[in-house]
N, C-alpha and C positions, 0 to 999 in steps of 0.2 A: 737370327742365328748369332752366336757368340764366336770370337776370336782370342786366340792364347798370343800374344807377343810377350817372346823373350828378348830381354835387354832391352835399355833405355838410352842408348845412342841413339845419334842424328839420324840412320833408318828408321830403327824402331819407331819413332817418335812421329817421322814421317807416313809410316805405316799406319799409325792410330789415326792421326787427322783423317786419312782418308776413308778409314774403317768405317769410322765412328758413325756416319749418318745410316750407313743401311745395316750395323749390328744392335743385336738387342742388348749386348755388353763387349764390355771391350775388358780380357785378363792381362794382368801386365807382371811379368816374372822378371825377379834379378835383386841384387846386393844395393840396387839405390834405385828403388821404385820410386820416392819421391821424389825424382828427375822429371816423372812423368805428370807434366803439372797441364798442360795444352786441354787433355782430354781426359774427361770422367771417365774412372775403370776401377776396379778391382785390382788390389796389389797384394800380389806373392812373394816375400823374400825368399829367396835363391841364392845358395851360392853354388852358380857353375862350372866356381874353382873344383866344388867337389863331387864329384859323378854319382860317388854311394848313396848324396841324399835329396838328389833330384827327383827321382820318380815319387820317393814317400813323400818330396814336400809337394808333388799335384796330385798325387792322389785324394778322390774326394774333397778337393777343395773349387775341381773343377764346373763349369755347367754341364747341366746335363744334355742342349742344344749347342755344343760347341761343334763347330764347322769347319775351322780350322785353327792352323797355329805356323807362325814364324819362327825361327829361331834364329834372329840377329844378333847374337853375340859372336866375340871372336877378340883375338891378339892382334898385333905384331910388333913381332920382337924381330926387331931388323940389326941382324951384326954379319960379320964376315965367318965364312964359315969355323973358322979357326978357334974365333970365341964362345963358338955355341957350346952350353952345355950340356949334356944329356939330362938334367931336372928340366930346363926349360925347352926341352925336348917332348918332355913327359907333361909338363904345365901345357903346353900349347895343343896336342893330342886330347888331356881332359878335356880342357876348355869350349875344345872347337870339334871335337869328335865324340867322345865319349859321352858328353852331358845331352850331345844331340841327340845320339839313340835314347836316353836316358831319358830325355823329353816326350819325346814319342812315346816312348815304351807307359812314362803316366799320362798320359791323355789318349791312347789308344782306346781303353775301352769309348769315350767319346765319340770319338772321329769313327771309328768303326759303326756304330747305332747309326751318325751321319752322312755317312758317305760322304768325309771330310776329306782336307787337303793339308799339305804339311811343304813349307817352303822352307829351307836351307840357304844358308849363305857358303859361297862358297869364297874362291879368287881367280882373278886373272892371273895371278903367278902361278896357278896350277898346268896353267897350257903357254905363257910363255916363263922363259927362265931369267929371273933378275939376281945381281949379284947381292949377296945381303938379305937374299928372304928365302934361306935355307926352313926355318920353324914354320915358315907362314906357308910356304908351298905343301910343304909334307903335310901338316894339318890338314888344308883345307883339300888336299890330293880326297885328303881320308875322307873327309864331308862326301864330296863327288861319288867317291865308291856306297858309303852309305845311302845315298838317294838312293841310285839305282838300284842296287840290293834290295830297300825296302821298298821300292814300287815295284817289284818285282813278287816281294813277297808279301805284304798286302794288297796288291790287286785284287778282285776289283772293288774292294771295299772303302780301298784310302789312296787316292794320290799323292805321289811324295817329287817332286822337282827343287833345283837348284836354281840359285843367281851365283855369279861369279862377275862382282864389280871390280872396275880397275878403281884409280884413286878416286877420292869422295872427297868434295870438302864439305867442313862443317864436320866429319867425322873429328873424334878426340884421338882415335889411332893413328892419324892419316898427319894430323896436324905440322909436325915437324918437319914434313913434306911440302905441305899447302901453308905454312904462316909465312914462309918466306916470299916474297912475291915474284922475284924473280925467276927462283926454283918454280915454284907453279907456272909461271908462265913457259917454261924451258918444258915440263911435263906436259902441260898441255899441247903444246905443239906435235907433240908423239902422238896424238890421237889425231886420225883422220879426221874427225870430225873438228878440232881444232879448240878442244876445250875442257874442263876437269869434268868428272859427274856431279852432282847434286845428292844428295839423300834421296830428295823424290823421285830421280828417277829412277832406280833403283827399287823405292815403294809401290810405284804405279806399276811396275812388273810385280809383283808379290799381292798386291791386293787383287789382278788379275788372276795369279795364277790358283789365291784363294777361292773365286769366285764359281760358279757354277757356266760360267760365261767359257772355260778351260777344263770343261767335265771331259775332255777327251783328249787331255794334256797328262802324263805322267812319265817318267823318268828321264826327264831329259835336264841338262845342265845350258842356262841360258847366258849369255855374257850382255854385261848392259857397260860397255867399256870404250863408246865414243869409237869401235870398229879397230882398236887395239891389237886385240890377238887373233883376229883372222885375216885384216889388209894389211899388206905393207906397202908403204911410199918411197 
């Protein structure tokens, strides 16, 4: 069976390694597919900046044994509330909401034939509140209500779940969080578990919840966040 990954960040990337040995292809969507150097795939330019021309650029480009699809793209635009714009309001909504329906919606016929799966990324700032991730909470809020929406309404044809990672290193959005060492160590501490995420771990949820191993998994919003936003210490 075939796999759609959207974006070429340190998840996505993470996600094809793991893909790659039991897919018959691996699709790779986004604005710099030749990022995607690790693992042999098929590459779709995308721009997820803009929602209107998502669905047309998968349509019919996709396989016709496609199984599932990730959609790892996403912002953050981290400012104080004060300075948010209302464009970069609307930037992070396309980005991270609009283009996800928008994904699904071209590869649907697909995953439909398959009785495929569709993983979303969500955040941890959607269930706790940080100061400075007014754009990133409300977006990825939106992601969470999408899932369930659409595993509701393609059931039982297509499973649709979430991930909601807290920080990742190796991510390029995260970075100015995690370059500093200090600061990373100061965030890691915040996690029970006493430590940043990984890309992978993050991926080893998602290649699960692609798998047929989770055929009786659908609408649920997972946190892969070192125990972040459910313990407190």
């Amino acid at each position: 069976m075939s796999y759609l990954i959207c974006g070429t960040g340190a998840i996505a990337q993470a996600l094809a390694r793991r893909l790659k040995d039991r897919a018959s292809s691996i699709v790779v969507a986004g604005r710099s597919v030749d990022k995607m150097t690790d693992v042999a795939c098929k590459k779709i330019e995308v721009d997820f900046g803009r929602p209107g021309e998502v669905s047309a650029a998968l349509a019919g480009n996709l396989p016709s044994d496609l199984k599932g699809m990730a959609y790892c793209v996403g912002s953050a635009v981290m400012k104080p509330f004060r300075g948010v714009r209302p464009d970069e309001c609307v930037e992070a909504f396309n980005l991270n909401a609009v283009s996800a329906i928008e994904t699904v919606r071209g590869a649907l016929p697909e995953l439909k034939k398959n009785k495929g799966s569709v993983v979303l990324f969500s955040s941890i700032a959607v269930q706790r509140g940080f100061a400075n991730h007014l754009t990133i909470g409300a977006s990825k809020g939106a992601v969470e209500g999408i899932a369930r929406s659409l595993a509701a309404e393609l059931a039982p044809s297509v499973r649709v779940n979430a991930i909601a990672p807290s920080l990742t290193t190796g991510a390029a959005i995260t970075a100015p969080l995690t370059s500093n060492e200090k600061t990373a160590e100061k965030i890691a501490a915040a996690h029970p578990l006493g430590r940043l995420g990984t890309p992978d771990d993050s991926a080893a949820l998602a290649a699960l919840l692609l798998a047929d191993d989770a055929s009786w998994i659908t609408g649920h919003v997972f946190g892969v966040d070192g125990g972040r936003a459910a313990i407190i210490r």
